[in-house]
C-alpha positions as a printed NumPy array, in Angstrom:
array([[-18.921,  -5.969,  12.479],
       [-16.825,  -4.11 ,  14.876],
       [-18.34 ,  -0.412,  16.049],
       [-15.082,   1.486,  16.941],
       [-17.17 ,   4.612,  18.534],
       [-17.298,   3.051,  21.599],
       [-15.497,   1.052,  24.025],
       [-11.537,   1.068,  24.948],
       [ -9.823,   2.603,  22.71 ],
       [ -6.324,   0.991,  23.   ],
       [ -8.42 ,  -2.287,  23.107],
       [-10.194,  -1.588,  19.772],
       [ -7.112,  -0.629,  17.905],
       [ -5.3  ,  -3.585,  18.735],
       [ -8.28 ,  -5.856,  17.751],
       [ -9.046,  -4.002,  14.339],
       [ -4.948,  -3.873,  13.351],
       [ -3.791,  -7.246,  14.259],
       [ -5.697,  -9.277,  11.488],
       [ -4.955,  -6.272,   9.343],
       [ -1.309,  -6.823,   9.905],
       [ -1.324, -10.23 ,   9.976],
       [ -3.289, -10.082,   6.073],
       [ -0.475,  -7.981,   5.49 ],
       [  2.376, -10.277,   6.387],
       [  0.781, -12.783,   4.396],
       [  0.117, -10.608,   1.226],
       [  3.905,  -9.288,   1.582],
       [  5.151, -13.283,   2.173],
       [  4.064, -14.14 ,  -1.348],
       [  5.383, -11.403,  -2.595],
       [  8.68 , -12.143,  -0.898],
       [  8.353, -15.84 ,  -2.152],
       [  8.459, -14.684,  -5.274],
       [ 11.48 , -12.715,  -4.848],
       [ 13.513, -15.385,  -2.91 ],
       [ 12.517, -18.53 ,  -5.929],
       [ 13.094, -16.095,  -8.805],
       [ 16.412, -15.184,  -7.045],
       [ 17.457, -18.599,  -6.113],
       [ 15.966, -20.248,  -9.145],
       [ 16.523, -17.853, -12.171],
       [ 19.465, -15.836, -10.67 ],
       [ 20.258, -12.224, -10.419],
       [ 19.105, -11.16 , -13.865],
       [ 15.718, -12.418, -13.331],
       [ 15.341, -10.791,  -9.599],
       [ 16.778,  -7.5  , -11.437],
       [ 13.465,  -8.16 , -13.921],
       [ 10.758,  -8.373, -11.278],
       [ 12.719,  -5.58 ,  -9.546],
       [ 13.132,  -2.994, -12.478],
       [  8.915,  -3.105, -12.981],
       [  7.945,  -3.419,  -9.211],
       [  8.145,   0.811,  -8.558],
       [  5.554,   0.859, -12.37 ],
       [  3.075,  -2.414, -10.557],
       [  3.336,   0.157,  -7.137],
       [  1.954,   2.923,  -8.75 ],
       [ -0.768,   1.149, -10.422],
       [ -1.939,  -1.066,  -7.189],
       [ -0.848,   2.545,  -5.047],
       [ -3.331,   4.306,  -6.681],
       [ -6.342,   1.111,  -6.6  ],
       [ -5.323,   0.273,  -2.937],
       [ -6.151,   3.993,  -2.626],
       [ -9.592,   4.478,  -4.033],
       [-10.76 ,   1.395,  -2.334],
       [ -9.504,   2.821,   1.363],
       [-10.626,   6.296,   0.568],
       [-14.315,   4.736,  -0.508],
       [-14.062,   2.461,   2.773],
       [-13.66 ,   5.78 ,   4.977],
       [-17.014,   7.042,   3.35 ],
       [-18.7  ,   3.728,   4.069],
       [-17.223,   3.738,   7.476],
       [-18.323,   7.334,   8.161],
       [-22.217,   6.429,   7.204],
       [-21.529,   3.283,   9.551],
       [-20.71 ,   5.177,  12.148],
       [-23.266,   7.558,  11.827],
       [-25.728,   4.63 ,  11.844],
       [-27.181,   5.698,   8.338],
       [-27.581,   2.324,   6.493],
       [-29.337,   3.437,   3.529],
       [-26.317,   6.181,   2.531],
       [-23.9  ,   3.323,   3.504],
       [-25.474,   0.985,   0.985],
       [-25.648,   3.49 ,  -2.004],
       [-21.829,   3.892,  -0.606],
       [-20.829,   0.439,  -1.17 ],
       [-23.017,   0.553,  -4.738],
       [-20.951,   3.109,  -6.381],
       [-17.816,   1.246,  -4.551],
       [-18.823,  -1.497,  -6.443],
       [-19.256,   0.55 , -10.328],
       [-16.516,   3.069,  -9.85 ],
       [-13.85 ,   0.587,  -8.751],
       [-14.722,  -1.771, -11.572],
       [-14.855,   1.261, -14.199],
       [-11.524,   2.055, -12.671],
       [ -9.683,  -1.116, -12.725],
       [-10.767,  -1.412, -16.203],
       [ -9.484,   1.942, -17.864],
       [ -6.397,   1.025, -15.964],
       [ -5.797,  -2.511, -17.237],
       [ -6.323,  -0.986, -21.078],
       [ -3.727,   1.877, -20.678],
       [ -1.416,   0.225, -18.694],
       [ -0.85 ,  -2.68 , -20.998],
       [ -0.427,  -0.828, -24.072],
       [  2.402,   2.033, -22.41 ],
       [  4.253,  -0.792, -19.933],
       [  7.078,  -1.341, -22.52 ],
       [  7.589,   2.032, -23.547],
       [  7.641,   3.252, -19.758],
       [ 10.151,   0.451, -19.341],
       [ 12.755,   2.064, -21.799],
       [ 12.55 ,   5.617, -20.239],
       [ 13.157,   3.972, -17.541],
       [ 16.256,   3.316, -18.889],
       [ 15.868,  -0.464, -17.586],
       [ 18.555,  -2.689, -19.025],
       [ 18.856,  -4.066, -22.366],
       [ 19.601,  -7.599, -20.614],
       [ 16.67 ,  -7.293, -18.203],
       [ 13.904,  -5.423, -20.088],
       [ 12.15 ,  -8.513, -21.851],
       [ 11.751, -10.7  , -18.388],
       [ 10.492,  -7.498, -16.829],
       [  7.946,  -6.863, -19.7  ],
       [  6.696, -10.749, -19.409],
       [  6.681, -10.112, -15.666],
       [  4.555,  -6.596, -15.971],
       [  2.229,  -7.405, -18.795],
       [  0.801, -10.225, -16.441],
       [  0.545,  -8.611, -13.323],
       [ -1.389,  -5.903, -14.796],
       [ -3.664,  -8.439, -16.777],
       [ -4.484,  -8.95 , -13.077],
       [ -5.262,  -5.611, -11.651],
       [ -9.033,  -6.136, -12.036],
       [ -8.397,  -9.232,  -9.686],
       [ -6.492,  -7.143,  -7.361],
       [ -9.093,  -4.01 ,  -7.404],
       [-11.473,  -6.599,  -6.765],
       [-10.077,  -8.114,  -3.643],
       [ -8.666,  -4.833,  -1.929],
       [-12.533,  -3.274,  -2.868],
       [-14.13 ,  -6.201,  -1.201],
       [-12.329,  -6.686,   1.919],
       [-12.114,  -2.325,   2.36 ],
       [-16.214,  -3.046,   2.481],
       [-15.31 ,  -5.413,   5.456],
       [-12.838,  -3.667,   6.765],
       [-15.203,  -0.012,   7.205],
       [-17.625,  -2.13 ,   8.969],
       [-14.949,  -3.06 ,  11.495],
       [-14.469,  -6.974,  10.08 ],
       [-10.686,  -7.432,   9.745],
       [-10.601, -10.824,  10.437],
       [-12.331, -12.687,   7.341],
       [-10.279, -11.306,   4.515],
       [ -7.382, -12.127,   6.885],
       [ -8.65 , -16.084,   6.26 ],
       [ -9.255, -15.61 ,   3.054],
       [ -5.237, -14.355,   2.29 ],
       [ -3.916, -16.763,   4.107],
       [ -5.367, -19.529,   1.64 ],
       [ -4.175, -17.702,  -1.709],
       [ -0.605, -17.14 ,   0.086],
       [ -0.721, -21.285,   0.414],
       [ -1.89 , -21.202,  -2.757],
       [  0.553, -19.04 ,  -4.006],
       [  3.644, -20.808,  -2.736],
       [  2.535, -24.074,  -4.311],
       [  1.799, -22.231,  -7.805],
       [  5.444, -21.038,  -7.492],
       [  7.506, -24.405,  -7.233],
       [  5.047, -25.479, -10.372],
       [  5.067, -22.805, -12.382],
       [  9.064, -22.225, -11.923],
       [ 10.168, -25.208, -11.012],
       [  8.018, -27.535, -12.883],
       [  6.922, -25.954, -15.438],
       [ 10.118, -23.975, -16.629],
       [  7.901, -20.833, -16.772],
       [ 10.58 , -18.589, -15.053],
       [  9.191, -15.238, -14.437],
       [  6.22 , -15.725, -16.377],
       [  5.249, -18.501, -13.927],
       [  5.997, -16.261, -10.687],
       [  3.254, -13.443, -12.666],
       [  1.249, -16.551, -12.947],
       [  0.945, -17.184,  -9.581],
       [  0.794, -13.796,  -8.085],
       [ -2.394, -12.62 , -10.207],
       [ -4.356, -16.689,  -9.367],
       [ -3.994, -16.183,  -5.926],
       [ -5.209, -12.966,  -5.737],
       [ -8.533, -13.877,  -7.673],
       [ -9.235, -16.85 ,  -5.304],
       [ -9.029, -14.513,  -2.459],
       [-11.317, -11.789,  -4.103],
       [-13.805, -14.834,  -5.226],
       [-13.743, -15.966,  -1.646],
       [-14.119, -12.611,   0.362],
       [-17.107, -11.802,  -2.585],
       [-18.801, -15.415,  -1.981],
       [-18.074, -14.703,   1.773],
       [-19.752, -11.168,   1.633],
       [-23.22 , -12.638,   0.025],
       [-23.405, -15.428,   3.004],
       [-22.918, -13.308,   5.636],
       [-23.612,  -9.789,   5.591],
       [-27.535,  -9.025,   4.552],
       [-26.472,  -5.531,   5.379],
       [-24.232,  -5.816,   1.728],
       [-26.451,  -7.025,  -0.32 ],
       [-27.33 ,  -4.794,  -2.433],
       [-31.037,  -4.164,  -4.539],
       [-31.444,  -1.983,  -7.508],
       [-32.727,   0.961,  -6.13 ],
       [-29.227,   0.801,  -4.002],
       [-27.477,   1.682,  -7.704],
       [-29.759,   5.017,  -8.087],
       [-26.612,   6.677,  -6.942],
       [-27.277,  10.537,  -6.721],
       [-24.602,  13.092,  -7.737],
       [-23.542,  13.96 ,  -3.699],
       [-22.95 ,  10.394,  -2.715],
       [-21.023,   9.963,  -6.058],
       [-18.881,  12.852,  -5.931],
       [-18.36 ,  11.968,  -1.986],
       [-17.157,   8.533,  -3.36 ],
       [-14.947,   9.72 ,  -5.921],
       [-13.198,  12.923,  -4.546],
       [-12.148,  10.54 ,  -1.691],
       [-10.834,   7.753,  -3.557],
       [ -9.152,  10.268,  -5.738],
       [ -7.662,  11.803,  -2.671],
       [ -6.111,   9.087,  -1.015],
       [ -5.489,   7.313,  -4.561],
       [ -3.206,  10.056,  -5.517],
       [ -2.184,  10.5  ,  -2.246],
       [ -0.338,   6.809,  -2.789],
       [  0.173,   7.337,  -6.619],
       [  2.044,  10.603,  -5.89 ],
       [  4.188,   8.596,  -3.842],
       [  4.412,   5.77 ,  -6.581],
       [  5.508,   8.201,  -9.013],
       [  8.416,   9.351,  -7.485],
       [  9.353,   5.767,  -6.674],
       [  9.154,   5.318, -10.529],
       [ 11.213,   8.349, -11.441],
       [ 13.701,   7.264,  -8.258],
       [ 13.683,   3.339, -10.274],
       [ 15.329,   5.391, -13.308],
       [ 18.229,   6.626, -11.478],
       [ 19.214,   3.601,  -9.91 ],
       [ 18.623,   1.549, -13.359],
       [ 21.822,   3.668, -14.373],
       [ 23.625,   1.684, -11.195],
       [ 23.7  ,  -2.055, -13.635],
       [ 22.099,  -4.79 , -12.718],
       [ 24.122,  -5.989,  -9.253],
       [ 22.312,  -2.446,  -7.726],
       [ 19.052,  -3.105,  -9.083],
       [ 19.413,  -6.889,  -7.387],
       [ 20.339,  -5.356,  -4.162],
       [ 17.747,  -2.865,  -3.979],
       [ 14.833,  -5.034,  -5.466],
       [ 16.542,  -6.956,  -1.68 ],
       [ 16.513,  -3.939,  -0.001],
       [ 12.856,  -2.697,  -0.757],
       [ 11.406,  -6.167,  -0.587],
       [ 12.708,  -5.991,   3.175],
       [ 11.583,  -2.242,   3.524],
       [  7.728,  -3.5  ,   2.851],
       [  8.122,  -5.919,   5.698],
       [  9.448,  -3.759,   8.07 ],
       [  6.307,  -1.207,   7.178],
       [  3.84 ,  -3.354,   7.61 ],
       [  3.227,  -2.819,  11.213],
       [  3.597,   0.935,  10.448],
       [  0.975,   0.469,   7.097],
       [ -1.612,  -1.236,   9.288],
       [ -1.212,   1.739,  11.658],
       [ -1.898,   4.435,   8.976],
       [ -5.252,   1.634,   7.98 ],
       [ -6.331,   1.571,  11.428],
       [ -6.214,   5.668,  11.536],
       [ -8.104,   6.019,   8.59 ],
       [-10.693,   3.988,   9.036],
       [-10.98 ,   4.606,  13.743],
       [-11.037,   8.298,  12.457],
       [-13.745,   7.885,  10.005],
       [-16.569,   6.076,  11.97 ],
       [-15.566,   8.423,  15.093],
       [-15.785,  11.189,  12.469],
       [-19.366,  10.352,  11.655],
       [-20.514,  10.055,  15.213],
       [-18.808,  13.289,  15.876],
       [-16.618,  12.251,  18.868],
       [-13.334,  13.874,  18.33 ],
       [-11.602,  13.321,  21.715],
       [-11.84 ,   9.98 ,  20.749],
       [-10.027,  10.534,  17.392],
       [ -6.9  ,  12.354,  18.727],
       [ -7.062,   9.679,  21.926],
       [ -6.685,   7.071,  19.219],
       [ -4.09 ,   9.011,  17.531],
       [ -1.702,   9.286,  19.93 ],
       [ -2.098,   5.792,  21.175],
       [ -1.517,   4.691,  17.282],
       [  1.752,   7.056,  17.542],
       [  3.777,   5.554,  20.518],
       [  2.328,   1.75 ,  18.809],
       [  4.614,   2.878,  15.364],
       [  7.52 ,   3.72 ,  17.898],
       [  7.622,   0.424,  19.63 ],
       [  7.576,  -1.583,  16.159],
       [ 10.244,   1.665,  15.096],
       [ 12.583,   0.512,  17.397],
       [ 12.391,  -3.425,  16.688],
       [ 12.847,  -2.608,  13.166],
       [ 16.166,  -0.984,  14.028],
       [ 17.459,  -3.382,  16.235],
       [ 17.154,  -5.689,  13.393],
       [ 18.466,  -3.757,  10.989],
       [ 21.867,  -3.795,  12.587],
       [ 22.167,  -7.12 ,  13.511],
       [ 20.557,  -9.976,  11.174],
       [ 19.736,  -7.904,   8.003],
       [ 23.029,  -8.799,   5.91 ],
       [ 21.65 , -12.585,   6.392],
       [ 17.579, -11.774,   5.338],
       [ 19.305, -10.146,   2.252],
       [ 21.782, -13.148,   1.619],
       [ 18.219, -15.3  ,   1.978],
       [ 16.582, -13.347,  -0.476],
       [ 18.987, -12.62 ,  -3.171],
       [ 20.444, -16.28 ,  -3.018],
       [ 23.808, -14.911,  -3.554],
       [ 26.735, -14.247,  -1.461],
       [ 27.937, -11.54 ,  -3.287],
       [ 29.583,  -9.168,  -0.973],
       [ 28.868,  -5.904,  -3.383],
       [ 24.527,  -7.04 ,  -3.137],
       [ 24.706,  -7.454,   0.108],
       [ 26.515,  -4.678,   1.605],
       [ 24.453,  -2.303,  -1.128],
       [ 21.44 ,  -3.643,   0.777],
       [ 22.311,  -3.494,   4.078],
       [ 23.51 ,   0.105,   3.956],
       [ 20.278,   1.206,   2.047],
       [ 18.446,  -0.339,   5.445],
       [ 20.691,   0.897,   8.095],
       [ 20.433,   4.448,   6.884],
       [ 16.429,   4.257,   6.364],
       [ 14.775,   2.794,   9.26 ],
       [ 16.518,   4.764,  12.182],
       [ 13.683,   7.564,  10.82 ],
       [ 10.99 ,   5.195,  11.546],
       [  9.765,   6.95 ,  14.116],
       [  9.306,  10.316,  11.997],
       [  7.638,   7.819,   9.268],
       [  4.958,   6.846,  11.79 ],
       [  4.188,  10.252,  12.934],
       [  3.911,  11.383,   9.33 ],
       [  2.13 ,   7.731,   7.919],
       [ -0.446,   8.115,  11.223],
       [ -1.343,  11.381,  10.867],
       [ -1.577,  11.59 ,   7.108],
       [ -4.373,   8.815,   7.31 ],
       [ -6.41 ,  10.446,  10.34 ],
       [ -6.624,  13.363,   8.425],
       [ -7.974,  11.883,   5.43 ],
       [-10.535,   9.966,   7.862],
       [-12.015,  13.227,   9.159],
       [-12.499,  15.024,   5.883],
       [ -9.466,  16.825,   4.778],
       [ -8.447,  15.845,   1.147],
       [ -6.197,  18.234,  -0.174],
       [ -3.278,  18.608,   2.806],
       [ -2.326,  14.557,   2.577],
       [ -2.193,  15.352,  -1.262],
       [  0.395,  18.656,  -0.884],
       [  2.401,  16.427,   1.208],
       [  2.642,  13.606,  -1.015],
       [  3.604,  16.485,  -3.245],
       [  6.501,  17.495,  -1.249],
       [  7.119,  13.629,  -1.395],
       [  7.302,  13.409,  -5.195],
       [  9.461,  16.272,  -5.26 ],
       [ 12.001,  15.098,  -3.148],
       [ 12.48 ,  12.143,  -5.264],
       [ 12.504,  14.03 ,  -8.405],
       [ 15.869,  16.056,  -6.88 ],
       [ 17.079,  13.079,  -5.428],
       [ 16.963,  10.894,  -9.141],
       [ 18.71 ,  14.228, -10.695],
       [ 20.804,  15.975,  -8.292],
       [ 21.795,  13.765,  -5.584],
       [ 22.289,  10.116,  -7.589],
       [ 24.656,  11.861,  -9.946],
       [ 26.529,  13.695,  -6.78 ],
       [ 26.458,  10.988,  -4.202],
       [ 25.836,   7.555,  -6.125],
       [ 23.627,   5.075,  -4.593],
       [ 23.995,   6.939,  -1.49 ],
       [ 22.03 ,   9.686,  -2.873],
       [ 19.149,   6.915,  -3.004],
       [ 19.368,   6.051,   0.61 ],
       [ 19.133,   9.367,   2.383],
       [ 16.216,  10.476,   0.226],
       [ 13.235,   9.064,   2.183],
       [ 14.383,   9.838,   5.422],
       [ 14.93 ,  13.663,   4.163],
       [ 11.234,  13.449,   2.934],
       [  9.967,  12.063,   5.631],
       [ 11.327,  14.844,   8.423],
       [ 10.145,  17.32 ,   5.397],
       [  6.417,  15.848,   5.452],
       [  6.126,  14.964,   8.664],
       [  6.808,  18.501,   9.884],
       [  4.187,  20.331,   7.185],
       [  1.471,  17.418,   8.613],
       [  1.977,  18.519,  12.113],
       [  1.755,  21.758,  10.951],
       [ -1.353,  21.724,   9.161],
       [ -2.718,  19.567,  11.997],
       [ -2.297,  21.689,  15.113],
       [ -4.226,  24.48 ,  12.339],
       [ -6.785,  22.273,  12.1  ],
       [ -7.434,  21.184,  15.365],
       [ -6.853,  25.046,  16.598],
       [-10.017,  25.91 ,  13.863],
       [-12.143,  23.488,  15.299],
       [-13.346,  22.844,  11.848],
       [-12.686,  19.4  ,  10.417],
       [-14.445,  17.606,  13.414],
       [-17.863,  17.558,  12.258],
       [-19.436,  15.382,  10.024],
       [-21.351,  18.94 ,   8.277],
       [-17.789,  20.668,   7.591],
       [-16.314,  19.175,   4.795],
       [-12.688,  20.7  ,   5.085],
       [-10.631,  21.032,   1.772]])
């Protein structure tokens, strides 16, 4: 357990993030080894598959990965207030509303995935890989709830590092299910669904195994399940905060998906590329936005908040230094990751690509202002202004799928998130320097809306 009230500050960050990023790297490697065998392996019509369902799998994981990081800032908040017995009732309705959640989920998802696939207007040639490919996944979800529920326990007590060990073994495990599955077994996308949702249960079964060994502070009694109606309805307005917060997001990914559907199946390729790179290169500003949420949160509930905007500004100029590696890159060896990836040499996939990327991550810097401060907030309290800007999100992608796509083509696409992101980032700050000028939000008694 790792108390991030006190001590260094810088020092605490770095230790926290780094096994957060490094779990990261390795969740977003399989995912990428997916990509790169399906592309090399099955061609461009299969990538297009996995591609044409991955914004409908984001909104469903966007939305889980969100309730389980907006219960782990209530668990961290009773952590850092040193109040055990609220942290354990905490991690008791973690446990039934995540599970109730994942559930409902699974049910709806896998009887409206094929029907969401045709408004998407996904291609006729594509549309029964990506159903195979879908179907699975979400089969899976309970899996996935389960391991991002677990290791957000871990991670509110300040333990980044074991669920770190624990991905790293499904990722091995992943790769070798891959080659069998594909390459043995003939099971083409199927096999790479396969794969994906295995690994992820051995990881949850380890981290839950790992849990019961070693923390007697999680173990949990029956009278840790007589959940009153506060601690419940602290639980769920969070997670439905930050879950929609993501989903929001998700959702205008989806309805962005539909537009470039209508681009055939070479655009779809390039951007199922271009996106795949895009969750690499965030991954350093992701585990930023993690840290904030939960260094916020246990500060929060020790009431120290000259600690919380020290750490925020030190988590700032940390998502410029990555910003500007991520743009060096981006105009020198991209056109080769996306050749890599794709397993084609088509000039038309990668140039498609490459632009998307070149335009995009220049605005880094604004994302990591806008991803930073977005979590912070959410870690001291306030619910509703990370929702209104994930809002404003949604919205631009709804006028970029049916105003600019039609005007500008697939260049339309790429200047949408960078548009949003100046757009958010400026309403955050905003809000922020109002909330910080009211004093309010930095006490653990006032709840802000």
């Amino acid at each position: 357990m790792t108390d991030l009230t006190k001590g260094n500050t810088l020092k605490l960050i770095i230790t926290f993030a780094i096994p957060i990023l490094i779990g990261n790297l390795f969740q977003q490697l399989y995912n990428l080894i997916d990509t790169v065998i399906v592309g090399q392996t099955l061609g461009v019509k299969a990538l297009a598959a996995v591609g044409a369902t991955s914004p409908i799998i984001g909104l469903l994981l966007s939305f889980a990965i969100g309730m389980t990081n907006g219960y782990s800032v209530v668990i961290a908040r009773f952590f850092g207030a040193n109040d055990i017995k609220e942290m354990k009732k905490a991690v008791a309705g973690t446990v039934v509303l995540g599970l109730a959640t994942s559930i409902l989920f699974t049910v709806v998802s896998l009887i409206g995935i094929r029907p969401v696939l045709r408004i998407l207007a996904t291609p006729d040639d594509v549309i029964d890989g990506a159903y195979s490919f879908a179907r699975i996944i979400i089969m899976g979800l309970t899996f996935s709830m389960l391991y991002n529920m677990f290791s957000s326990v871990l991670r509110a007590l300040g333990d980044t590092k074991s669920p770190l060990y624990f991905l790293i073994i499904s990722t091995v495990v992943n790769i070798i299910l891959d080659y069998l599955f594909i390459c043995g077994f003939g099971m083409g996308v199927e096999g790479a669904a396969f794969a994906t949702v295995l690994s992820i249960l051995l990881s949850a079964v380890l981290c839950f195994i790992y849990i019961l060994k070693n923390y007697p502070i999680l173990r949990l009694k029956k009278e840790d399940f007589n959940l009153n109606r506060s601690i419940i309805m602290d639980l769920f307005s969070t997670g439905i905060s930050m879950g929609l917060m993501l989903s929001v997001v998700a959702i205008g990914t989806v309805i962005l998906q539909n537009a470039i559907n209508g681009f055939g199946t070479e655009t779809i390729a390039a951007h199922t590329a271009a996106r795949k790179i895009t969750e690499m290169f965030m991954l350093p500003l992701s585990t930023v936005s993690v840290t904030a949420a939960t260094f916020s949160s246990q500060n929060y509930g020790a009431n120290k908040p000259d600690r919380i905007k020290k750490g925020f500004i030190q988590l700032i100029l940390i998502s410029w230094v990555w910003s500007t590696v991520v743009v060096i890159m981006s105009f020198t060896i991209v056109p080769l990751i996306v050749s890599g990836i794709t397993g084609t040499a088509e000039t038309e996939i990668i140039d498609t690509a490459t632009r998307y990327l070149r335009i995009d991550t220049p605005f880094y810097y604004v994302l990591g202002i806008l991803l930073v401060l977005r979590s912070a907030m959410q870690g001291i309290g306030q619910k509703v202004v990370p929702i209104m800007a994930s809002v404003i999100e949604l919205v631009g992608k709804v006028i970029a799928a049916y105003y600019l796509a039609p005007k500008l083509g697939y260049l339309g696409i790429c200047i949408t998130e960078p548009i949003i992101w100046i757009a958010c980032a400026l309403f955050l700050v905003i809000k922020g320097f109002g909330i910080m000028q009211k004093g309010m939000a930095f006490s653990p008694q006032s709840q802000a809306e």
